[in-house]
N, C-alpha and C positions, 0 to 999 in steps of 0.2 A: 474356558470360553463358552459363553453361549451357543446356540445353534445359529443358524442366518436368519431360523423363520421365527426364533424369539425375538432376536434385534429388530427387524424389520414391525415387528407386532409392536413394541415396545413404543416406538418410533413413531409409528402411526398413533399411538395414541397420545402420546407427548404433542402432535401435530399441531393441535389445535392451542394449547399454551403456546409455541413458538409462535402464532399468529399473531396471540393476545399480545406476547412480550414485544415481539417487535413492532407491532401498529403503535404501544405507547411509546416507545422506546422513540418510533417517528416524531411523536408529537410532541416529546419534550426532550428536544436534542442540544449539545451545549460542544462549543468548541473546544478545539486541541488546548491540553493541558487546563484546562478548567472544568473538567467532568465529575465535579464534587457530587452532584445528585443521581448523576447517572449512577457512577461506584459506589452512591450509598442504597441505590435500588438495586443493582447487581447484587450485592452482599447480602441485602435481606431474601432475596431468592434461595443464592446460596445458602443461606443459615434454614430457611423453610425446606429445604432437601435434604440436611441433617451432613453435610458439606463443612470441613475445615477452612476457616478465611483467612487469608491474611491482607488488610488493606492498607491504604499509604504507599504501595509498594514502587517505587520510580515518580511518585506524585499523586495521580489521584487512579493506580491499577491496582490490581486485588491478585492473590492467587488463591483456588481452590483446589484442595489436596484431600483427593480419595485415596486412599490403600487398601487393596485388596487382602483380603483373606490367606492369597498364597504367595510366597516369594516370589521376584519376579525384575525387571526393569521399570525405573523411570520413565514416564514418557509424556512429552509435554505439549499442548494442543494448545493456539493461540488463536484467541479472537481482540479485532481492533473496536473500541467504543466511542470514538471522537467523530463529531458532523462538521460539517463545513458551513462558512459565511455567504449562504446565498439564500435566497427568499423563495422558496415554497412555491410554486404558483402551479399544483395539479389540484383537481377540484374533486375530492374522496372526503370522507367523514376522520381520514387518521393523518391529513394535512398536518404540517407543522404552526403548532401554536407557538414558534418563538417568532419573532420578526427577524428576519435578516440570515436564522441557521436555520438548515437540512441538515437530512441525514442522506446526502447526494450522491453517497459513493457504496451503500450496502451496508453499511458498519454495526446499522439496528439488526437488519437482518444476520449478521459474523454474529452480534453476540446472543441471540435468540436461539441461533443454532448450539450454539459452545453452550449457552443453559439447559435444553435438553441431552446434550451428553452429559453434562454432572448429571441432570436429575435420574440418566439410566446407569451410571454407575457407580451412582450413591446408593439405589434400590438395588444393584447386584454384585456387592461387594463379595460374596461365598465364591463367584466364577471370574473377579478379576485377580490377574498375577503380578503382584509388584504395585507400584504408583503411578495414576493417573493424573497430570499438573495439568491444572488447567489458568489458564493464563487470559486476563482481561486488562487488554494493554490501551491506554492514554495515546493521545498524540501522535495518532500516526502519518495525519495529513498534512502536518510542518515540521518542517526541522527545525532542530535537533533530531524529534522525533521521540515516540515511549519509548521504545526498545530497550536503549542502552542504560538508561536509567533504570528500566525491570534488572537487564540483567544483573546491574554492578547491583542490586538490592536483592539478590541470590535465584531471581526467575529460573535460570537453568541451570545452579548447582547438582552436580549428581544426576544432571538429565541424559539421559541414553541417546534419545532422538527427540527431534519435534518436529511437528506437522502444523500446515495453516492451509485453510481455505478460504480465496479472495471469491464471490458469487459475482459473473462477468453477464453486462447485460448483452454486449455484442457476440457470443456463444448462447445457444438457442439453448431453450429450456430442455431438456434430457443429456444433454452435452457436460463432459468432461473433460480436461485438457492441461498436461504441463508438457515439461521435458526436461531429460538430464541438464547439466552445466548449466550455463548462463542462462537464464529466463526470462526476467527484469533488468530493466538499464539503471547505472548510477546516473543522477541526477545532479545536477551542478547549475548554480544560477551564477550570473553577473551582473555588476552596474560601471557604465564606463559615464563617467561628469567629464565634460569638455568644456573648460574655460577658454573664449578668445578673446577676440577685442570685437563689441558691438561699434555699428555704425548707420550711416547713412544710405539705402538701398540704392542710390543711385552715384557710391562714392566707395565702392570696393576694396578699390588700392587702399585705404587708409583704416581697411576693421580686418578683421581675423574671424572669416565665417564659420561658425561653429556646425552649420549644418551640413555645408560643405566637406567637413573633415568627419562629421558624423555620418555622411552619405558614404563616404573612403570606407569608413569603417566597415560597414554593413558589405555592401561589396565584398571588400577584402574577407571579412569573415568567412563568406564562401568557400572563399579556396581553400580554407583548411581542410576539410574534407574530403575534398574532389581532390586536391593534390598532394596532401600531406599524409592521411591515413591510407593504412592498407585499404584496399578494395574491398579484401574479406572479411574486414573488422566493421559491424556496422558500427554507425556515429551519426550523432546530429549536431549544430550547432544551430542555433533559431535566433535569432533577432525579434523578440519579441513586444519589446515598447519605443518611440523613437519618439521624443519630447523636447522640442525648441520652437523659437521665436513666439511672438505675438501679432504679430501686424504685418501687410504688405510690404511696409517700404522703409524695414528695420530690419538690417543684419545680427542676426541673433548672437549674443555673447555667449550664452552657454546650450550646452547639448547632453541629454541622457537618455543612453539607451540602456533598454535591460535585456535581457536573453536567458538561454538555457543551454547547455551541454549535457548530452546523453550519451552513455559508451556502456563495454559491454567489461570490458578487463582496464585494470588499471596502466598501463602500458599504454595503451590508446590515450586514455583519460588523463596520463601526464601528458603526452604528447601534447593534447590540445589545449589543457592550459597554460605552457610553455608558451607556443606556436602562438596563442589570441592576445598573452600580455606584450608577445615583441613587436606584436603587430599594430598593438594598440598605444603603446607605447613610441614607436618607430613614426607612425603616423602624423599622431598628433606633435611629435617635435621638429618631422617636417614641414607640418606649417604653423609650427612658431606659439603652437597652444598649449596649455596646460592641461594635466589631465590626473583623476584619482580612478584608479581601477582598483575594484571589488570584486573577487570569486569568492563566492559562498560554496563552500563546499556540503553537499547534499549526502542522502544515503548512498551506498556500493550496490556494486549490483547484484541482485538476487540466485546465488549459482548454489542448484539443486543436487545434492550428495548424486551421484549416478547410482548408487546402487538403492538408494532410496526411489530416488524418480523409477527406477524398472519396478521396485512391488508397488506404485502407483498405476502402473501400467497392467501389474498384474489383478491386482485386489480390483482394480474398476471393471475391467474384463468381467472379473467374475462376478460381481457384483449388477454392474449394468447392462453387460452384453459388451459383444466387438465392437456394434456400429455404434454405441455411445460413445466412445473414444477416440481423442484426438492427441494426435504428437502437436502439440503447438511451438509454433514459429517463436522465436526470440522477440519481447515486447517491449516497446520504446519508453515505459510509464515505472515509475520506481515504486518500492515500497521498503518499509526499516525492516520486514521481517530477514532483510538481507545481514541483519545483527548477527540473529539467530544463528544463523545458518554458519555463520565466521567462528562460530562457538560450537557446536553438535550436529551431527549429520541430520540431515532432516529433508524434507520438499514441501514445496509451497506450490499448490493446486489450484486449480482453475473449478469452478459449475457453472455450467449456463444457467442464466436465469434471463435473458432475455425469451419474449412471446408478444409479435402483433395482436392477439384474442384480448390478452390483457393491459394492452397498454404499455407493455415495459420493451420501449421501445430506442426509449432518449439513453445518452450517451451517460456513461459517470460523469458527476460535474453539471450533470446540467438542472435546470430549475424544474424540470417536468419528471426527473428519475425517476423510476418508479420499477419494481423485480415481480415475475414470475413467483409467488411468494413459496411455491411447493418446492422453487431448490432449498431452501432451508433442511427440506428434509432429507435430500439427498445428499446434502454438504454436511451435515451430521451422520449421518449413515456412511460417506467416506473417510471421515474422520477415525470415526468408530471402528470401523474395516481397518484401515490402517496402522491402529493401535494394536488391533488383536492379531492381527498376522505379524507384525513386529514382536509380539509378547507370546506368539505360539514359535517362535524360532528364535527367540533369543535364549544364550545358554548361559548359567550364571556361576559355569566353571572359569 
């Protein structure tokens, strides 16, 4: 293993490519499962660092495979490359050139950083132990998602551990943050279609008001929650689209809501979709509607090996200091690298990359996103940290 003050040098100088990479990376971003150009610009990177490739891999992800000089463990570090369908609207020279996609959630910046680790441990193969996988995964902003598709395509055959780091604009720039077990919530969507019988708005008795029974619903949905789950389990249930009628003085025939469920263990997570199809079901045949219910079921949720999440706790300590560090709270928002994790112990990390000075202010998701861009180099530097304290105490009796 290198010293800390070669890494950190190393790093710093890599800096300024991680800029380059991800300002283009901003400006020519392409959605879940169709990142043909992104994965064929990843590759030639990797090929120009003298990096093994393997691309196609789950669709359009790649893996880059360094081996070190000395025996050693597996160890797999993932970055996500897929932007999302919203329109650009901050006003910098590295705006997105596509109409309608961003990179709204970090994902240029995940892989600009995961590029400078290959590029420092493709130059210092004499001091790595064992295999570095590094992994540039597709589609992580819809399900299905990349994930599982990497992995049945061999991503963590033979992998000892993996590591990911998500760059968080709502944790301030110097800031780092996970925690053991549950981390990220699984994500679950609905669609509930309510057939009634349309009519007259001023002739009730003789239609089957579909918003009426769509209102029941919403309501009812509530109490899942509040009276069904544990207390100490958290859970959401959200109501989030509600679409009927046309006109004042027409009783709507049909009704569609969509929603989300969030939970932390699946125990909870059958519970409440048990508990929302009886309800939804029971409802609407109370008053005499038809009804198609749809659960999508989304990614699991994200739970951090404990003995992984404590050298996160350790390595950042010594790496950033005490007060950089945060045990963070359990987070409502999913992500697939919850795959990972179902297959090899590993933690999935937080950096702040939020800064008022810079503008990176606006939420993930939103049209103004915009990062702190020096976590890049901090979230490669924990990456890195992580892998070599895994690789100096792993024993390969």
């Amino acid at each position: 293993m290198q010293s800390e003050n070669h890494i950190d040098l190393a790093l710093e100088q890599l800096y300024p490519n991680m800029i380059r990479w991800r300002r283009h990376l901003h400006q020519y971003p392409e959605l879940s499962f169709h990142e043909r150009v992104t994965a064929s610009w990843i590759a030639e990177r990797l090929t120009e660092m003298g990096c093994a490739v393997r691309t196609g891999v789950g669709g359009h992800g790649l893996i880059a495979v360094i081996k070190g000089d000395k025996p050693g463990p597996v160890i797999a570090l993932r970055a996500d490359i897929d932007a999302l369908p919203i329109q650009d609207e901050k006003s910098c020279d590295y705006a997105s050139k596509v109409p309608n996609v961003m990179h709204a959630c970090g994902h240029d910046a995940h892989t600009a950083a995961l590029l400078a680790v290959a590029s420092y441990y493709s130059s210092n193969r004499a001091a790595v132990s064992g295999e570095r996988r590094l992994l540039f995964q597709p589609a992580e902003e819809v399900t299905p998602g990349g994930a599982l598709p990497m992995i049945k395509d061999g991503a963590l055959d033979g992998a000892d551990v993996v590591y990911g780091v998500h760059l968080w604009t709502p944790l301030d720039y110097g800031l780092v943050a996970s925690k053991p077990g549950p981390f990220m919530a699984a994500a679950d969507e609905f669609v509930i279609d309510i057939t009634g019988c349309g009519g007259h708005g001023g002739l009730p008795h003789q239609a089957i008001d579909a918003i009426l029974i769509g209102s029941h619903l919403v309501q009812a949905a509530q109490s899942i929650v509040s009276r069904n789950v544990n207390p100490l389990h958290p859970a959401v249930v959200t109501i989030g689209s509600f679409q009927a009628g046309s006109t004042n003085n027409v009783i709507a025939e049909r009704c569609r809501l969509k929603g989300t469920v969030r939970s932390f263990d699946e125990q909870t997570r059958r519970m409440i979709h048990e508990r929302l199809e009886m309800l939804v079901k029971h409802t609407c045949a109370m008053h005499g509607a038809e009804v198609h219910y749809d659960m999508r079921i989304g990614y699991p949720p994200v739970v951090n090996d404990k003995p992984e999440a404590e050298r996160f706790f350790e390595v950042s300590r010594s790496l950033f200091g005490e007060q950089a560090v945060i045990h963070s709270e359990a987070i409502t928002v999913a992500e697939d690298f919850s795959y990972y994790l179902q297959q090899v112990p590993g933690c999935f990390m937080f950096v702040g990359a939020g800064n008022e000075e810079c503008g990176a202010v606006f939420s993930h998701h939103h049209a103004k996103f915009d990062i702190d861009e020096r976590a890049m180099l901090r979230s490669a530097r924990l990456l890195i940290g992580m892998a070599e304290d895994f690789s100096s105490k792993f024993s390969l009796a």
